[in-house]
N, CA, C and O atoms as a GROMACS GRO file, in nm:
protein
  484
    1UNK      N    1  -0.581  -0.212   1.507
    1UNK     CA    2  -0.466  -0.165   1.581
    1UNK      C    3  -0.387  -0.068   1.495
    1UNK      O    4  -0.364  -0.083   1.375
    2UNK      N    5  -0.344   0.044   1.578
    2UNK     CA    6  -0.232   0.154   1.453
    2UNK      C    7  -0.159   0.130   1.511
    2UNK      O    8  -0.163   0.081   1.624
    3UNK      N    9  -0.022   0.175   1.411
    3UNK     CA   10   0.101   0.115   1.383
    3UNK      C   11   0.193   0.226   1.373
    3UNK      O   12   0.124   0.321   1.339
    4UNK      N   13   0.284   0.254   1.382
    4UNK     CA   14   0.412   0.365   1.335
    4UNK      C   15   0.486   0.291   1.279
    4UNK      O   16   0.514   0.178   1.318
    5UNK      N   17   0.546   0.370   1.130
    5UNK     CA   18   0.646   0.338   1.087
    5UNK      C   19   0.705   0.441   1.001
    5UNK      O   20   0.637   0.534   0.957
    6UNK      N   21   0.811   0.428   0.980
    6UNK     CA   22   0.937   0.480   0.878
    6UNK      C   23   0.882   0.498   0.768
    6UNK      O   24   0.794   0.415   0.742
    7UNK      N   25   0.909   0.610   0.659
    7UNK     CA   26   0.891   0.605   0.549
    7UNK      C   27   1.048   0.603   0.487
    7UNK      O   28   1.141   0.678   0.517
    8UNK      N   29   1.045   0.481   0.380
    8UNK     CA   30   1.162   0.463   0.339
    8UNK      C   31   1.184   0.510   0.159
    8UNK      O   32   1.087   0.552   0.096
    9UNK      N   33   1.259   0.503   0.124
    9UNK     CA   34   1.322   0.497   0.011
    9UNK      C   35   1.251   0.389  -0.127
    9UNK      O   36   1.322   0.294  -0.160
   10UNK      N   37   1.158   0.402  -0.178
   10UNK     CA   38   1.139   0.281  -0.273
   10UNK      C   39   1.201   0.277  -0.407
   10UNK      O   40   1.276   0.369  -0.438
   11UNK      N   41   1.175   0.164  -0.502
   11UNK     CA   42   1.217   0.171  -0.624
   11UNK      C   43   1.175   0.225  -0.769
   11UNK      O   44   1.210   0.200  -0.885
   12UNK      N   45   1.075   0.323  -0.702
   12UNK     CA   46   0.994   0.384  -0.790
   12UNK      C   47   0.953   0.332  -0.925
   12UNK      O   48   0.971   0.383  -1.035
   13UNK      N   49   0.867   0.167  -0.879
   13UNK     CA   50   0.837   0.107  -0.970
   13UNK      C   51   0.655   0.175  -0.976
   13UNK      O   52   0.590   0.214  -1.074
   14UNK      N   53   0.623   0.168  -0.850
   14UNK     CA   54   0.499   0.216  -0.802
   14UNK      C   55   0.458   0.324  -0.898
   14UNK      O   56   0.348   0.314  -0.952
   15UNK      N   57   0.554   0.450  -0.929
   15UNK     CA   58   0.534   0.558  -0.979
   15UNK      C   59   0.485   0.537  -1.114
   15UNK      O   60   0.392   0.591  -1.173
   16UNK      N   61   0.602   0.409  -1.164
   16UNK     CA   62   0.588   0.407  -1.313
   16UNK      C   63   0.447   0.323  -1.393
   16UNK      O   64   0.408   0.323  -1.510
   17UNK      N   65   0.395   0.248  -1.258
   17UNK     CA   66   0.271   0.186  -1.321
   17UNK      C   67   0.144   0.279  -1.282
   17UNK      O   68   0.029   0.242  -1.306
   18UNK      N   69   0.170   0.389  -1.227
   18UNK     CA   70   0.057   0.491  -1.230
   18UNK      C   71  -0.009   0.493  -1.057
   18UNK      O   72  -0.078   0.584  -1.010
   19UNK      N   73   0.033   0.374  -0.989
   19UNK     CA   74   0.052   0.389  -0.862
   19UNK      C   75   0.158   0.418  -0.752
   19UNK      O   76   0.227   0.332  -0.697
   20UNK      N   77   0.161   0.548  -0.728
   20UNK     CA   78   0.344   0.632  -0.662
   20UNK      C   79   0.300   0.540  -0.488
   20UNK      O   80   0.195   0.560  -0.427
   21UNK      N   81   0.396   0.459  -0.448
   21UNK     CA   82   0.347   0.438  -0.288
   21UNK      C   83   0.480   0.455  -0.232
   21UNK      O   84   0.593   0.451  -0.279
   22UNK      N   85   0.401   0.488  -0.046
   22UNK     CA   86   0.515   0.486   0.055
   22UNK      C   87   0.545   0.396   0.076
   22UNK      O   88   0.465   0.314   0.120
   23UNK      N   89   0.691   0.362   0.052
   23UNK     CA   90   0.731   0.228   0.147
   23UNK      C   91   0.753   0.208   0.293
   23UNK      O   92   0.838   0.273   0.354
   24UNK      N   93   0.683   0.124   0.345
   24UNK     CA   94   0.679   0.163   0.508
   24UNK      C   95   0.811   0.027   0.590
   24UNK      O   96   0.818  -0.092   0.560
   25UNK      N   97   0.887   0.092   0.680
   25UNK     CA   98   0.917  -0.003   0.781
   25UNK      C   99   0.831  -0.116   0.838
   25UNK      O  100   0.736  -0.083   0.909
   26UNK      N  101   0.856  -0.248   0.813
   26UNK     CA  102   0.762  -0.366   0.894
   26UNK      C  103   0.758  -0.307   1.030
   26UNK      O  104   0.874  -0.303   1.068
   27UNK      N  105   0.685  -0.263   1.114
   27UNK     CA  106   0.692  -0.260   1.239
   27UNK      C  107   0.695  -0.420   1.313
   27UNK      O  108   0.660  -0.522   1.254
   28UNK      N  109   0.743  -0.414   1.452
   28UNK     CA  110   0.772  -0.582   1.492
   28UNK      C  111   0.693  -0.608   1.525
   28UNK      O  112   0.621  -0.521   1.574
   29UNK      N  113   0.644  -0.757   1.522
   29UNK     CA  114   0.497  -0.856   1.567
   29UNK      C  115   0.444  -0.790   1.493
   29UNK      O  116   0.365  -0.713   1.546
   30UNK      N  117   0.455  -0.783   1.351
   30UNK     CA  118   0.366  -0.748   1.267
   30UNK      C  119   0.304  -0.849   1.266
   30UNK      O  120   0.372  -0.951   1.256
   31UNK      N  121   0.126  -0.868   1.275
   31UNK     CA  122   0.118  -1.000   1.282
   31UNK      C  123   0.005  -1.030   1.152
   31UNK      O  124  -0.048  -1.140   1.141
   32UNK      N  125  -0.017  -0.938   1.073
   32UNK     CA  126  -0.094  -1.001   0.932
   32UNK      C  127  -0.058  -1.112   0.820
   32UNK      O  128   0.059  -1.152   0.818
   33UNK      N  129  -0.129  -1.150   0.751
   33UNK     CA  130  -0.054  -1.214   0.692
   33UNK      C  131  -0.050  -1.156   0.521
   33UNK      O  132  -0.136  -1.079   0.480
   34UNK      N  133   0.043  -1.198   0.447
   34UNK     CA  134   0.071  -1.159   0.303
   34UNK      C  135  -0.048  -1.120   0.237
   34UNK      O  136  -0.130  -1.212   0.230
   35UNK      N  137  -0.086  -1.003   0.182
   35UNK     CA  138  -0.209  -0.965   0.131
   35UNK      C  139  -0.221  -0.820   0.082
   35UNK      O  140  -0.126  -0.749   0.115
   36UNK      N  141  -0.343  -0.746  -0.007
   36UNK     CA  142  -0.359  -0.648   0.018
   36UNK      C  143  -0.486  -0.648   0.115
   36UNK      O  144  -0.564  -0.741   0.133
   37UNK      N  145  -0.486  -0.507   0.179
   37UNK     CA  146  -0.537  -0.425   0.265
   37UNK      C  147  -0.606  -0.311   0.210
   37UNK      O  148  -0.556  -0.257   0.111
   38UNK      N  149  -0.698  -0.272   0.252
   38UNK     CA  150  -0.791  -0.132   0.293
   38UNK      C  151  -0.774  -0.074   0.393
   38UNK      O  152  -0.852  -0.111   0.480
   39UNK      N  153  -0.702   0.006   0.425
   39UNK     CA  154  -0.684   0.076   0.556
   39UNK      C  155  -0.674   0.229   0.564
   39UNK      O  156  -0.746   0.296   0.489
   40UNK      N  157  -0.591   0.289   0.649
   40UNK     CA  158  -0.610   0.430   0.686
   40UNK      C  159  -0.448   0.480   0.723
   40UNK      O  160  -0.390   0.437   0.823
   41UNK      N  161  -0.385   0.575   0.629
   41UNK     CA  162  -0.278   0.646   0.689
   41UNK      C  163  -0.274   0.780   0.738
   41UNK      O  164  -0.328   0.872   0.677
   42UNK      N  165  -0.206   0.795   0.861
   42UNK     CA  166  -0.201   0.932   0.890
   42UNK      C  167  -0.066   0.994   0.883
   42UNK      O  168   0.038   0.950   0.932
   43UNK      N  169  -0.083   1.091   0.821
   43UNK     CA  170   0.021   1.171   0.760
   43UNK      C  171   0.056   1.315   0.792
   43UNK      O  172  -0.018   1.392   0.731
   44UNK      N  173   0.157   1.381   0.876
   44UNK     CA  174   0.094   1.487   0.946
   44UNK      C  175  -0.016   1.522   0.986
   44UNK      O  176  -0.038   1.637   0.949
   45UNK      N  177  -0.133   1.462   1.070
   45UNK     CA  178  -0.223   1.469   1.158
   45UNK      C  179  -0.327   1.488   1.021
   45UNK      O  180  -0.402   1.577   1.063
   46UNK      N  181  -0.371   1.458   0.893
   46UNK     CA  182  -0.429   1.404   0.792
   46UNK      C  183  -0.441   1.251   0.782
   46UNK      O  184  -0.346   1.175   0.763
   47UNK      N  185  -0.570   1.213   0.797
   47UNK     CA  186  -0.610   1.087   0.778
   47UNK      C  187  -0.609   1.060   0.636
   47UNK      O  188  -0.677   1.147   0.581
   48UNK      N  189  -0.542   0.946   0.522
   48UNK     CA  190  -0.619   0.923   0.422
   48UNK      C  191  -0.628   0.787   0.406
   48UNK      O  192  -0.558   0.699   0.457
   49UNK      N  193  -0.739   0.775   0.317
   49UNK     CA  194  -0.758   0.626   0.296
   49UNK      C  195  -0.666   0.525   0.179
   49UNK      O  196  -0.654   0.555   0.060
   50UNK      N  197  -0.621   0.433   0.228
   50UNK     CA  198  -0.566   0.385   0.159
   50UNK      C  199  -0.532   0.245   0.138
   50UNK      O  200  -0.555   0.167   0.230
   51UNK      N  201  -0.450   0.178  -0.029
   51UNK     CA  202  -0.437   0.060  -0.063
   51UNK      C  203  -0.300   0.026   0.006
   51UNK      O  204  -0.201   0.098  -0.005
   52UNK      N  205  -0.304  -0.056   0.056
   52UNK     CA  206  -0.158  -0.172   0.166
   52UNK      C  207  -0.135  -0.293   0.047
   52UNK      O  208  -0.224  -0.352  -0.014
   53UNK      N  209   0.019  -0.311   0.034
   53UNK     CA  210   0.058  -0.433  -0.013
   53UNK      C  211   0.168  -0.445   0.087
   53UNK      O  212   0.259  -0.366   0.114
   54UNK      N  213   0.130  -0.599   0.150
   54UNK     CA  214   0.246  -0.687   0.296
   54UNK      C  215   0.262  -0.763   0.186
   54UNK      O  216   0.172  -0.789   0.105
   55UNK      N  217   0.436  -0.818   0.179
   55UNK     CA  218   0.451  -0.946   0.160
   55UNK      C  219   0.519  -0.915   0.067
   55UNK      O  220   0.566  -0.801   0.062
   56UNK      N  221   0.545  -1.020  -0.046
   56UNK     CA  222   0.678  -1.031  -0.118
   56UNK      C  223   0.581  -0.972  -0.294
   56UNK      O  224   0.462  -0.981  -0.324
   57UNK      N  225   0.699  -0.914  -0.373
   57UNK     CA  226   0.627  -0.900  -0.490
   57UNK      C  227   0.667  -0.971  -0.566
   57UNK      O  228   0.785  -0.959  -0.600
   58UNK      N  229   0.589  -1.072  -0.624
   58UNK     CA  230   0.648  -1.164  -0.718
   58UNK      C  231   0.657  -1.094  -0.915
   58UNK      O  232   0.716  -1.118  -1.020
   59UNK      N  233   0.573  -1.019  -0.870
   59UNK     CA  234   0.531  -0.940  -1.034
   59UNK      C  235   0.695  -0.888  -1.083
   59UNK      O  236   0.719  -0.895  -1.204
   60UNK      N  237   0.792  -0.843  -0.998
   60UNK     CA  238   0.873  -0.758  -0.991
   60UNK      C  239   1.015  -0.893  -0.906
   60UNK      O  240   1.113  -0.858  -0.840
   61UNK      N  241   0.985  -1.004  -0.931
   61UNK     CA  242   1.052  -1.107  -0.894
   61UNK      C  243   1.152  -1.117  -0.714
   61UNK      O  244   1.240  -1.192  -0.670
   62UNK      N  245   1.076  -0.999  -0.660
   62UNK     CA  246   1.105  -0.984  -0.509
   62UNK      C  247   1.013  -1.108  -0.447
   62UNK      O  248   0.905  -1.165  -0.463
   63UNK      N  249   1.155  -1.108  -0.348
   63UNK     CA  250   1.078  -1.253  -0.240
   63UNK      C  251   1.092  -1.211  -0.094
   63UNK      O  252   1.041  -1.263   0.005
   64UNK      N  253   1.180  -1.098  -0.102
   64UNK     CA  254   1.186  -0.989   0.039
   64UNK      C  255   1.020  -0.958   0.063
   64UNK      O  256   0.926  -0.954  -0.016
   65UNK      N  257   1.030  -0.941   0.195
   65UNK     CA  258   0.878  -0.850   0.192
   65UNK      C  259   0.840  -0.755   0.249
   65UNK      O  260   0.864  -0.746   0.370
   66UNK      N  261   0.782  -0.672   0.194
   66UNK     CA  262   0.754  -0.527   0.199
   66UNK      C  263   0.658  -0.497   0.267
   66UNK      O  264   0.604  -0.584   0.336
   67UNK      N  265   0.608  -0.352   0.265
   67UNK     CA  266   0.556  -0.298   0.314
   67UNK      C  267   0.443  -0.128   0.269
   67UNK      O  268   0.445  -0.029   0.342
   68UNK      N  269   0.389  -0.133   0.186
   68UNK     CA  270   0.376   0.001   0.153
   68UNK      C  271   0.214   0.033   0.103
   68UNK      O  272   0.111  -0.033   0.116
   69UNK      N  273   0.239   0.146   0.050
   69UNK     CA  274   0.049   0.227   0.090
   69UNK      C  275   0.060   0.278  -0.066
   69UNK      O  276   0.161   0.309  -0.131
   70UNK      N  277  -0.051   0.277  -0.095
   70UNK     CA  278  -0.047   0.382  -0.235
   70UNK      C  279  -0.212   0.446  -0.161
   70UNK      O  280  -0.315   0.390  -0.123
   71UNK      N  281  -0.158   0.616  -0.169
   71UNK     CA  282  -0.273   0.690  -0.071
   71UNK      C  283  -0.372   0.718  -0.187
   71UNK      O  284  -0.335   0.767  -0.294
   72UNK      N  285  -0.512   0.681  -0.154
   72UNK     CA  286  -0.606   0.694  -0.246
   72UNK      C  287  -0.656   0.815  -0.298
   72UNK      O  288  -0.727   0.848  -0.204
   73UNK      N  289  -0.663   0.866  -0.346
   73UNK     CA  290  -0.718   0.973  -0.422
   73UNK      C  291  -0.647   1.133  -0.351
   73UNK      O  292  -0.712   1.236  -0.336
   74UNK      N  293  -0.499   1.114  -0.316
   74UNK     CA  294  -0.413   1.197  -0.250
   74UNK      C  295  -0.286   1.182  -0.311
   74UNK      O  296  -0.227   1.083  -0.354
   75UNK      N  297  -0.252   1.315  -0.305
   75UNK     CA  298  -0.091   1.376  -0.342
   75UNK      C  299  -0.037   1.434  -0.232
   75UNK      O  300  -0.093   1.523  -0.169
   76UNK      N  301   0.096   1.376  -0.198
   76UNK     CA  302   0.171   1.423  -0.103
   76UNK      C  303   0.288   1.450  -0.181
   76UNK      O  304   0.349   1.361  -0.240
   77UNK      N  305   0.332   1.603  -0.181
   77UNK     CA  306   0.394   1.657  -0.216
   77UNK      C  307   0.547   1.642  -0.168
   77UNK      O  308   0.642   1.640  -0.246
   78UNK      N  309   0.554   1.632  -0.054
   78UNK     CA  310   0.640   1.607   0.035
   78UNK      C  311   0.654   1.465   0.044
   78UNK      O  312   0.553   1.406   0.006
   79UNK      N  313   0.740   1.397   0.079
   79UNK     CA  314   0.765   1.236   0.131
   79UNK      C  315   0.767   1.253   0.263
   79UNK      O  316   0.880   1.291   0.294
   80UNK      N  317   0.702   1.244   0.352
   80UNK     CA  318   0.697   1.211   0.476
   80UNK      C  319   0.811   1.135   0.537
   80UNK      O  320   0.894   1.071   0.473
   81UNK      N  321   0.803   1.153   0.698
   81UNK     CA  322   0.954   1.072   0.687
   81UNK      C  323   0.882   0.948   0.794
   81UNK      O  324   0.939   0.839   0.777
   82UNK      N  325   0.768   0.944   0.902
   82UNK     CA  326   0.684   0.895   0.937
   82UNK      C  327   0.574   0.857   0.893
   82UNK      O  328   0.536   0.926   0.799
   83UNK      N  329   0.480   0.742   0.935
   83UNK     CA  330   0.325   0.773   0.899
   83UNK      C  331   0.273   0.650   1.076
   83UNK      O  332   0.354   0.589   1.146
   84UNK      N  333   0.138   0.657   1.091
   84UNK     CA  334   0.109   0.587   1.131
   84UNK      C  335  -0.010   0.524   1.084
   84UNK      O  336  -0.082   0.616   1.045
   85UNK      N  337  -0.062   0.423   1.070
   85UNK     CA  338  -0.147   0.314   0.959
   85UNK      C  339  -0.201   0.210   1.048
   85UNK      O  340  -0.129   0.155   1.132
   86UNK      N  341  -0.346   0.177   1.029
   86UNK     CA  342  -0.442   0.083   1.039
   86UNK      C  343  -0.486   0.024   0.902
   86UNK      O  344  -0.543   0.086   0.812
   87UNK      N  345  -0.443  -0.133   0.899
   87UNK     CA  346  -0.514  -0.236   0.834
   87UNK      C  347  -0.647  -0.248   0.865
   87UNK      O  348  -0.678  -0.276   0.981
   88UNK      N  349  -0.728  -0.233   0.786
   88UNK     CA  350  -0.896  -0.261   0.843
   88UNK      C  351  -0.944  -0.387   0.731
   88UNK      O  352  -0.988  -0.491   0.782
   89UNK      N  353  -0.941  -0.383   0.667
   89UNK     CA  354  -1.013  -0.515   0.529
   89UNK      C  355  -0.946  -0.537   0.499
   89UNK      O  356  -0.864  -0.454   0.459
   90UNK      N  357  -0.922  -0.696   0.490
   90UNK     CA  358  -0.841  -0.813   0.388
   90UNK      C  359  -0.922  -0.774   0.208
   90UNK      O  360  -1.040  -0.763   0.176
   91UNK      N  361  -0.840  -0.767   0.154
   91UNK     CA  362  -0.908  -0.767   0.054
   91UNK      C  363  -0.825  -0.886  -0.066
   91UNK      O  364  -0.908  -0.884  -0.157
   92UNK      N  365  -0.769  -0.934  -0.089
   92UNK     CA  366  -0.736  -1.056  -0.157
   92UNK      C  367  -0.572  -1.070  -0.114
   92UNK      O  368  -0.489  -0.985  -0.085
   93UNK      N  369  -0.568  -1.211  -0.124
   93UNK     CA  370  -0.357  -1.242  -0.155
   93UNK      C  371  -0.278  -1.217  -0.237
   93UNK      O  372  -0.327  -1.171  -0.340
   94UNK      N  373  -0.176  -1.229  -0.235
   94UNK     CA  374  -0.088  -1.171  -0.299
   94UNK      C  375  -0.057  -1.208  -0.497
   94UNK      O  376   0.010  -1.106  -0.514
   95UNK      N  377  -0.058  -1.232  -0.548
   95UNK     CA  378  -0.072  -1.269  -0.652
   95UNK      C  379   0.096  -1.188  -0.762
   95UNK      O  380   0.166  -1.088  -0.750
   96UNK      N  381   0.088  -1.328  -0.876
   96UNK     CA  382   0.185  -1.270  -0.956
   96UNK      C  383   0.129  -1.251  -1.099
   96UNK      O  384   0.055  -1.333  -1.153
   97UNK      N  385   0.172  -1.137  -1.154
   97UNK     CA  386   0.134  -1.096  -1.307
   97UNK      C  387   0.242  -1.091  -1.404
   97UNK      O  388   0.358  -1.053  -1.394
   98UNK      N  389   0.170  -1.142  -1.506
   98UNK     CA  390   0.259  -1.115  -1.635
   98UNK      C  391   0.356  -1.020  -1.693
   98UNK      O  392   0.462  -1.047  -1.751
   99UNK      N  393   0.305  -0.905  -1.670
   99UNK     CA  394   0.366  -0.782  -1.660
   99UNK      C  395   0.300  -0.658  -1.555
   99UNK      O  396   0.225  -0.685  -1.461
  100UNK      N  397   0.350  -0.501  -1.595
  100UNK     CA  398   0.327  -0.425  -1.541
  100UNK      C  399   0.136  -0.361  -1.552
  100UNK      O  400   0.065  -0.299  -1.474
  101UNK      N  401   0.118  -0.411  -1.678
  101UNK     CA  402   0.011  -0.410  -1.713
  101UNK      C  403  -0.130  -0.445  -1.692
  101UNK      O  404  -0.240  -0.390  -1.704
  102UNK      N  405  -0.071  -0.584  -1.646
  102UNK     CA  406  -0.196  -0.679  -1.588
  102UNK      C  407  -0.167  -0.636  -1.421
  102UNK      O  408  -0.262  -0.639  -1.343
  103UNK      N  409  -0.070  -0.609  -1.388
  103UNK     CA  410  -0.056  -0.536  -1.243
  103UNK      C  411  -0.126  -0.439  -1.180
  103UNK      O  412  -0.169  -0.421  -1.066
  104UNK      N  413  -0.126  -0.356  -1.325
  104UNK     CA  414  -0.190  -0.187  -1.285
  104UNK      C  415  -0.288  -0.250  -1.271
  104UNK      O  416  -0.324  -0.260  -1.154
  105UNK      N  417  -0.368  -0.315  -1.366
  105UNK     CA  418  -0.518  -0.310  -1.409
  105UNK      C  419  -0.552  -0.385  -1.213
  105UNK      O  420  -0.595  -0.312  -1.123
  106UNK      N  421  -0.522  -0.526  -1.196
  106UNK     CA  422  -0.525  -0.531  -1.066
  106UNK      C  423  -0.550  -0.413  -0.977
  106UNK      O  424  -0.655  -0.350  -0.961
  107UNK      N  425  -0.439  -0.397  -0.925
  107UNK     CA  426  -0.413  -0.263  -0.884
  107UNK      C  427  -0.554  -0.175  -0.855
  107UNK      O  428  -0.597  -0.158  -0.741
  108UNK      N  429  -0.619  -0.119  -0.979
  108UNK     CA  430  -0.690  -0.014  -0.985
  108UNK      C  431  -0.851  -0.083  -0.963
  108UNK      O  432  -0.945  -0.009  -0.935
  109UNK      N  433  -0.867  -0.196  -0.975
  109UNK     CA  434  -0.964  -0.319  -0.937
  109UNK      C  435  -0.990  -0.303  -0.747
  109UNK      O  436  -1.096  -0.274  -0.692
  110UNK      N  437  -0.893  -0.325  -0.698
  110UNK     CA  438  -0.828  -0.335  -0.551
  110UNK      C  439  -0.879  -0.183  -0.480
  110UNK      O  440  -0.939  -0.159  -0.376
  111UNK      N  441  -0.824  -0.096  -0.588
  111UNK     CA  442  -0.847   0.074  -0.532
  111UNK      C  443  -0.966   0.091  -0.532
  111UNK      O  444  -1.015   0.144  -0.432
  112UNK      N  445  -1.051   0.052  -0.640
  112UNK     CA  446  -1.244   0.053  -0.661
  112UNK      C  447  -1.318  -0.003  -0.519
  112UNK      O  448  -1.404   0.046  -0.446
  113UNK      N  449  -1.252  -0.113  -0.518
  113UNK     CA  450  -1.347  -0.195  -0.415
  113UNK      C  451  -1.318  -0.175  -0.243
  113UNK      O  452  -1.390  -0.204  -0.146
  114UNK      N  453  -1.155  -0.100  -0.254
  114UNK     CA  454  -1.149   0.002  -0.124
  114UNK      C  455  -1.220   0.118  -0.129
  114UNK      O  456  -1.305   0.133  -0.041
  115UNK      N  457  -1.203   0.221  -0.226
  115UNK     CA  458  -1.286   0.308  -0.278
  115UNK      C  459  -1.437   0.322  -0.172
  115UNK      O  460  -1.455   0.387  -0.069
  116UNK      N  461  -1.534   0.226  -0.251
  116UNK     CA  462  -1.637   0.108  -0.267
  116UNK      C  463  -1.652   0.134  -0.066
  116UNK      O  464  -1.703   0.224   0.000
  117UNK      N  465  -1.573  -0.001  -0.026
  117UNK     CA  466  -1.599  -0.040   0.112
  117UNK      C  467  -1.536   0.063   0.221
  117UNK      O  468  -1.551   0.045   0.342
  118UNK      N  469  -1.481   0.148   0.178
  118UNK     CA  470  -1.436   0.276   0.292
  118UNK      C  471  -1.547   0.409   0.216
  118UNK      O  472  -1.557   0.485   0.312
  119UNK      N  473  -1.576   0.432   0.175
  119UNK     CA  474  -1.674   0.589   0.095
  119UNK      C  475  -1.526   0.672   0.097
  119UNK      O  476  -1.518   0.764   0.179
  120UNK      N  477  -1.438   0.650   0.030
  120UNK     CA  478  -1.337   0.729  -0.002
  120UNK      C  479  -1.370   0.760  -0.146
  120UNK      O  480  -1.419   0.691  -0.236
  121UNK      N  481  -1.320   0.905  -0.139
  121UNK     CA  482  -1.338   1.015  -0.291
  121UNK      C  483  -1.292   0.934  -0.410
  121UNK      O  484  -1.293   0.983  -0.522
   0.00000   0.00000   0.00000
């Protein structure tokens, strides 16, 4: 199912561990549950493939829960102020790390095996 949402404002923690993401508006009856994702954003009528984190970040001691994309092997120059997005693969739960470090490395584990299961660049 695709989705519309808001691109919001983040804390540009994303940036600093080497992954920059959009933070997206929950759209309502969101109905997944806490996880990352493999999915697909479209971004001015550009499809790219990309990593989803739903749910709360514990790494970063948030219990709010979010919403956002880090676009795979893409630079958007611009911040969009829309996107619209399909979840397609569960790819593991949510998990907490020690630091920023053991995060990235995650992180870039997660991007391989979307990478991997979508044939993204």
């Amino acid at each position: 199912m695709t989705y519309k949402a808001q691109v919001m404002q983040g804390k540009g923690r994303g940036k600093q561990i080497g992954f920059p993401t959009l933070n997206l508006s929950v759209p309502g009856n969101f109905p997944y549950e806490h996880g990352i994702y493999g999915g697909w954003a479209t971004i001015r009528g550009k499809k790219f493939c990309g990593a989803f984190h739903f749910g709360p970040i514990p790494a970063f001691g948030e219990r709010s829960v979010s919403l956002e994309v880090y676009l795979i092997d893409a630079e958007i120059k611009k911040t969009p102020s829309e996107t619209t997005f399909e979840l397609v693969k569960y790819i593991r739960k949510i998990k907490d790390f020690e630091n920023g470090n053991e995060l990235s490395k995650q992180i870039r584990t997660d991007v391989d095996d979307i990478k991997k299961a979508f044939a993204c660049s």
